[in-house]
C-alpha positions in Angstrom: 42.2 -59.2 27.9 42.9 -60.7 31.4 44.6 -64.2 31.8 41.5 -66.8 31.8 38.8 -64.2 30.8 35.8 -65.3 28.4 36.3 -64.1 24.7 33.2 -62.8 22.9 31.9 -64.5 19.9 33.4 -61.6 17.9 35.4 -58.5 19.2 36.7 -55.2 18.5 38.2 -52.3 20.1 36.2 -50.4 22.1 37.4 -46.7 22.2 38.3 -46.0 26.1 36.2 -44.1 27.7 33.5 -44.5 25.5 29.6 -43.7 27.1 29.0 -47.1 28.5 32.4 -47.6 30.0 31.5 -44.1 31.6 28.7 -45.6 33.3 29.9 -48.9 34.0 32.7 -46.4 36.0 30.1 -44.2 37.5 28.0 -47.4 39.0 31.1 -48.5 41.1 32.1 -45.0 42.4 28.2 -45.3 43.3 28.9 -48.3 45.7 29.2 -51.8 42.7 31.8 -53.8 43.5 31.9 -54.4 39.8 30.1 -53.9 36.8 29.9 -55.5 33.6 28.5 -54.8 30.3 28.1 -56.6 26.7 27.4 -54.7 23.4 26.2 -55.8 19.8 25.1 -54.0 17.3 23.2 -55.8 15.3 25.6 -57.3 12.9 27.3 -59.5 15.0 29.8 -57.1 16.4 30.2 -57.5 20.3 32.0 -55.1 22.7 32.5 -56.2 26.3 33.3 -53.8 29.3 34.2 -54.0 32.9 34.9 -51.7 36.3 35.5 -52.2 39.6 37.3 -55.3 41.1 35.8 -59.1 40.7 36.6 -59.7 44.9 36.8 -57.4 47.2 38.7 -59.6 49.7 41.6 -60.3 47.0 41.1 -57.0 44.7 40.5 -59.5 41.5 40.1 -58.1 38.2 36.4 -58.1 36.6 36.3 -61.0 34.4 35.2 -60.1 31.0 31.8 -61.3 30.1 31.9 -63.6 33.4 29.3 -65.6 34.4 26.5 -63.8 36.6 23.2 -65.1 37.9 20.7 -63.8 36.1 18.0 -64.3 38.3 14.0 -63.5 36.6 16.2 -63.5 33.3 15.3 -67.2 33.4 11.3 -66.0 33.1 12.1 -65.4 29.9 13.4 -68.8 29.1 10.8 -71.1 31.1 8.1 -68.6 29.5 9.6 -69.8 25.8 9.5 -73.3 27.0 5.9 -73.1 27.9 5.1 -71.1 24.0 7.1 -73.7 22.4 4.1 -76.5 24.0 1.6 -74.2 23.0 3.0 -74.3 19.3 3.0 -78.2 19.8 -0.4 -78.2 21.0 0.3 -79.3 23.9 -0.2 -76.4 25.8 -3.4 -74.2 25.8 -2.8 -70.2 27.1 -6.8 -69.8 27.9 -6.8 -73.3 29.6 -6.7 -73.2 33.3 -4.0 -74.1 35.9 -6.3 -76.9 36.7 -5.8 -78.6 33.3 -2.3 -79.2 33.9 -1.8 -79.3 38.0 -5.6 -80.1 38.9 -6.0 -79.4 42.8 -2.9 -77.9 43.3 -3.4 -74.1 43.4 -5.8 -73.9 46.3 -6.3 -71.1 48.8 -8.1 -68.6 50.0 -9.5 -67.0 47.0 -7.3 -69.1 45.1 -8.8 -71.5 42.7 -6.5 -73.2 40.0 -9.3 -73.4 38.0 -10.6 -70.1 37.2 -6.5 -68.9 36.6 -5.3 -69.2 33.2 -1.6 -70.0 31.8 -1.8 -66.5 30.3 -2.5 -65.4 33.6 0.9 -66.8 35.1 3.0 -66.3 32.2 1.7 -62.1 32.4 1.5 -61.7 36.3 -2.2 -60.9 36.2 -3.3 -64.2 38.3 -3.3 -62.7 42.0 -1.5 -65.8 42.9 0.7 -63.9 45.9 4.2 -64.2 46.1 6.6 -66.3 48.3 9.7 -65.1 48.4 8.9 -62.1 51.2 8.4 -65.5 54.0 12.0 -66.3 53.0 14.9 -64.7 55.3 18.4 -63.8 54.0 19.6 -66.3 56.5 18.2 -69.1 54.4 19.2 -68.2 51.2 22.6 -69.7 51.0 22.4 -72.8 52.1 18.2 -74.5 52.4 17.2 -76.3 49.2 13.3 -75.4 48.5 11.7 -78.2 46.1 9.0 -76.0 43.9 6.0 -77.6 45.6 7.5 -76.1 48.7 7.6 -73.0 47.3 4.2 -73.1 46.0 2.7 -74.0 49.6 4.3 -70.9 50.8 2.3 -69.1 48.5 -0.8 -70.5 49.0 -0.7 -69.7 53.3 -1.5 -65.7 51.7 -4.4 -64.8 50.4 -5.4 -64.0 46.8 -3.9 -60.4 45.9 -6.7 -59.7 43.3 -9.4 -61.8 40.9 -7.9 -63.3 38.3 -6.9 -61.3 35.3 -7.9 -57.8 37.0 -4.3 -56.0 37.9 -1.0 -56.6 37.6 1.4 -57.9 40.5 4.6 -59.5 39.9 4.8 -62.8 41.5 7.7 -65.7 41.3 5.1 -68.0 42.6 3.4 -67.4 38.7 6.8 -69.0 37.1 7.0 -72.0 39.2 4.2 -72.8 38.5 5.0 -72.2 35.1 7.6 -74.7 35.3 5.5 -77.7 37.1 3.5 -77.0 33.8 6.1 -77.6 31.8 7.4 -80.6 33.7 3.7 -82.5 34.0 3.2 -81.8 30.5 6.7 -83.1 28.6 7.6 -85.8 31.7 10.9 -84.7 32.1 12.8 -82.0 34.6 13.0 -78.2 33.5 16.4 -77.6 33.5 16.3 -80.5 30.8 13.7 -79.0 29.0 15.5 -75.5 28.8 18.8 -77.4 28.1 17.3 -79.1 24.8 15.0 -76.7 23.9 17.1 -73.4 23.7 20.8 -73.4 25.5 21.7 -76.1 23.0 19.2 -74.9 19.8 20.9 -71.5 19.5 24.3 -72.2 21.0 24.7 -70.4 24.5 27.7 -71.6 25.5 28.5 -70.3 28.7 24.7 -70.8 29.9 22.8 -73.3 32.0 20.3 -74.1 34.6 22.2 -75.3 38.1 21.7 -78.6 38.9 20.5 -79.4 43.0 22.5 -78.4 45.6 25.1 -76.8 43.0 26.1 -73.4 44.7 28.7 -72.8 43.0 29.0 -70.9 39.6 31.1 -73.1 37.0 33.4 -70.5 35.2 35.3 -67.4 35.5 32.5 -64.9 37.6 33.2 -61.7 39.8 32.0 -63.0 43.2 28.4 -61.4 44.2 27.5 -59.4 47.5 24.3 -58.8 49.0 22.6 -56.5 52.0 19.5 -56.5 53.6 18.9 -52.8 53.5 21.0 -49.7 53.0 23.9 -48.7 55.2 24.8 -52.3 56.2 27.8 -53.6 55.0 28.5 -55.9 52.0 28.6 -59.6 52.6 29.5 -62.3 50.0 26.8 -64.3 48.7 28.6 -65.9 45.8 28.0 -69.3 46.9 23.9 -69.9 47.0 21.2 -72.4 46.4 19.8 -71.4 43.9 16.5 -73.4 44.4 14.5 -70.8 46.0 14.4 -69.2 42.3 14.0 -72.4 40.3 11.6 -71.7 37.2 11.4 -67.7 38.5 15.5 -67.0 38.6 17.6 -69.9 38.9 20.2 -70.2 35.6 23.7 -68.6 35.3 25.0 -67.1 32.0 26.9 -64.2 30.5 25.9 -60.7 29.4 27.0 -61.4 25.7 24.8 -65.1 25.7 22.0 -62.9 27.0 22.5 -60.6 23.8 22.1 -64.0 21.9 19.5 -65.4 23.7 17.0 -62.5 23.3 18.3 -61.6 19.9 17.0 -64.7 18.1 14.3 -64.6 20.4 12.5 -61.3 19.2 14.5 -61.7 15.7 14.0 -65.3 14.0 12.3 -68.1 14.6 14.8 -70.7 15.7 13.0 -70.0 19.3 9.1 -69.3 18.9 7.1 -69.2 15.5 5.8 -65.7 14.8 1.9 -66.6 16.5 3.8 -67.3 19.4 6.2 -64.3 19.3 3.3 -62.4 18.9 1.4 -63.9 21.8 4.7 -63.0 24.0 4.9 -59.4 23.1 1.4 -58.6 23.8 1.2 -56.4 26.7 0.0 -55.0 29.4 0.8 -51.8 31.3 2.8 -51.8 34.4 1.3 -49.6 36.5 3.3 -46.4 38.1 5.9 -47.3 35.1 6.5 -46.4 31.8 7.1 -50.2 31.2 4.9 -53.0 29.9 4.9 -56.7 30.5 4.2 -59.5 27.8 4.7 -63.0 28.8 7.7 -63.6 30.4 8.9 -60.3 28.0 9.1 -56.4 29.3 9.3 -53.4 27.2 10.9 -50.4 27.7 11.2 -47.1 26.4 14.4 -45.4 24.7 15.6 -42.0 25.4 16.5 -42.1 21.6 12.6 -43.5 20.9 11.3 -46.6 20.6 11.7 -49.9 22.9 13.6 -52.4 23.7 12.6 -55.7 25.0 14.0 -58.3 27.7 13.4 -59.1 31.2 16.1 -58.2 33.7 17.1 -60.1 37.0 17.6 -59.9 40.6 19.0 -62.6 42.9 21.2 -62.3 45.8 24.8 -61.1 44.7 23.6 -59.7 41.4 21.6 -57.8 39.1 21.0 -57.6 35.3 19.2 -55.7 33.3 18.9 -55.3 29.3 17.3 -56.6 25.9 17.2 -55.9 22.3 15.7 -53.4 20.0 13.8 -53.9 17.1 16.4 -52.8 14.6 19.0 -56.1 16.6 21.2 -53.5 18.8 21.2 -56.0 21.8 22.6 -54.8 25.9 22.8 -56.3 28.6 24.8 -54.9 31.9 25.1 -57.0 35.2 26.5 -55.3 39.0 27.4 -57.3 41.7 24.8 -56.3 44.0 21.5 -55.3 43.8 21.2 -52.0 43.9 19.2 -50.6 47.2 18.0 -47.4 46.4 16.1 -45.9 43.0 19.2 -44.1 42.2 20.7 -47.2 41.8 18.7 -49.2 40.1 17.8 -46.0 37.6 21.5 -46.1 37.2 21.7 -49.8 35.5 19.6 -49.1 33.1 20.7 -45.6 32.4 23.6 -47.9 30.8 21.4 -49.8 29.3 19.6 -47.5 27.4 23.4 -45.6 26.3 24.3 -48.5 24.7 21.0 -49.0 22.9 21.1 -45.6 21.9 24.3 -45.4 21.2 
């Protein structure tokens, strides 16, 4: 293991050469500056991999399990935050927008109050998306409060009627978020802090506070380009903000194996009504994958699903989840990927592992 690298909660030898470190090898001849995986298999048992280098200016190893940002991952956790209330009572899923932020979602064919929390939490509100008015150029150093990003939103007209497609939009998270906020009176990051970094013990986990660009502990540094062909540039160092409740924490591939493995497999997180509500579905379309609230599924080559999220911010990607018998994966690259190939080929190594 390499001088200051993160230790697993529990290791063995991997044999070298084994399927996943295979693909972990073939992504960086593919064009990743690195590539990280963590596997467990169900009984506690965690094997971590690397490739590539962890800076391409320096030719820095890979830390193992470094800290990535895990980008729409954090869906997942402001979506458990928000079943949580509903398991308190505090929180009703059928209950409009209104109820919680009356007046705020207003636009054209937009009305707060005929959108539903389900709605947001399952990407079927039409509420468009904000991030496509946001340049590159901004991205590293303009702080975006969520109101902000909300009113960018709202200058786009309604995608669809409420409830009547499917259309993935970060807009439906923050949202999620001021929800979350107006209903327990205190920040989000808080909220997610008490509620489930501290609960199950993620230790190398947490939401950035504002302004922090930086990420805390050992990490390969991220790189980012606008399209294919142009050249890598380092986008290690970002606000983070732009993401808040959609994609803003940090944390490591084997605390996402955690997080999502007592999740979908106890309930220290969400009470089975709730765990239910989260893994109901619905189709994604021109996929093979379906989306639960703040939950995907997707299918095995070996059969079966798994279930997670996946992430994409500037610098990095990750993709992975857990299966239904506890096998957990998760596999981060240090860019995101810019053609299909690409992208296919993350979760090519996801679904090795699984099925391995």
């Amino acid at each position: 293991m390499t001088a200051g690298a993160l230790a697993p909660p529990t290791a063995f030898a991997a044999p070298k050469q084994d399927t996943v470190q295979q693909g972990l090898n073939a992504l960086v001849r593919e064009g990743q500056p690195a590539a990280l995986a963590s596997v467990e298999d169900g009984e506690g048992r965690t094997r971590t991999y690397v490739a590539g280098v962890g800076n391409l200016a320096t030719g820095a190893k890979v830390p193992r399990d470094g800290q990535v940002r895990i980008g729409s991952n954090t869906k997942t956790f402001t979506a458990v935050v928000v079943l949580q209330l509903v398991g308190e009572g505090k929180v009703d899923l059928e209950a409009s927008v209104d109820t919680y932020l009356p007046g705020l979602v207003r636009g054209e064919g937009i009305d707060g109050g005929r959108i539903t929390v389900r709605q947001l939490l399952q990407h079927t509100s039409g509420i468009p998306e904000y991030g496509d008015d946001i340049s590159d150029e901004e991205l590293p150093h303009r702080y975006f409060e969520p109101r902000d990003l909300v009113d960018i939103a709202l200058k786009h007209k309604a995608e669809f009627e409420p409830g009547k497609k499917w259309s993935y939009s970060n807009t439906n998270y923050v949202l999620a978020g001021l929800i979350i906020q107006k209903v327990t009176g205190r920040p989000l990051a808080e909220e997610i802090d008490r509620r489930i970094i501290k609960k199950i013990g993620l230790r190398h986990t947490y939401f950035p506070a504002p302004g922090d660009k930086s990420i805390r502990e050992p990490h390969p540094r991220g790189y980012h380009r606008t399209k294919a062909g142009e050249p890598l540039r380092d986008f290690t160092e970002l606000d983070p903000s732009v993401a808040w409740a959609a994609g803003q924490m940090i944390s490591t591939n084997s605390d996402l194996n955690r997080f999502f493995g007592k999740l979908l497999g106890s309930d220290l997180l969400l009470a089975e009504a709730q765990r239910t509500q989260m893994r109901t579905t619905v189709p994604i379309e021109g996929t093979r994958f379906h989306y639960g609230l703040g939950l995907m599924s997707r299918p095995l080559s070996c059969g079966g699903v798994y279930w997670g999220h996946g992430g994409d911010i500037a610098g990095y990607e990750t993709r992975g989840g857990v299966t239904d018998a506890g096998r957990a994966a998760n596999v981060a690259v240090t860019s995101i990927p810019m053609e299909e190939a690409g992208i296919n080929g993350v979760l090519k190594v996801v679904d090795t592992a699984l099925c391995g």
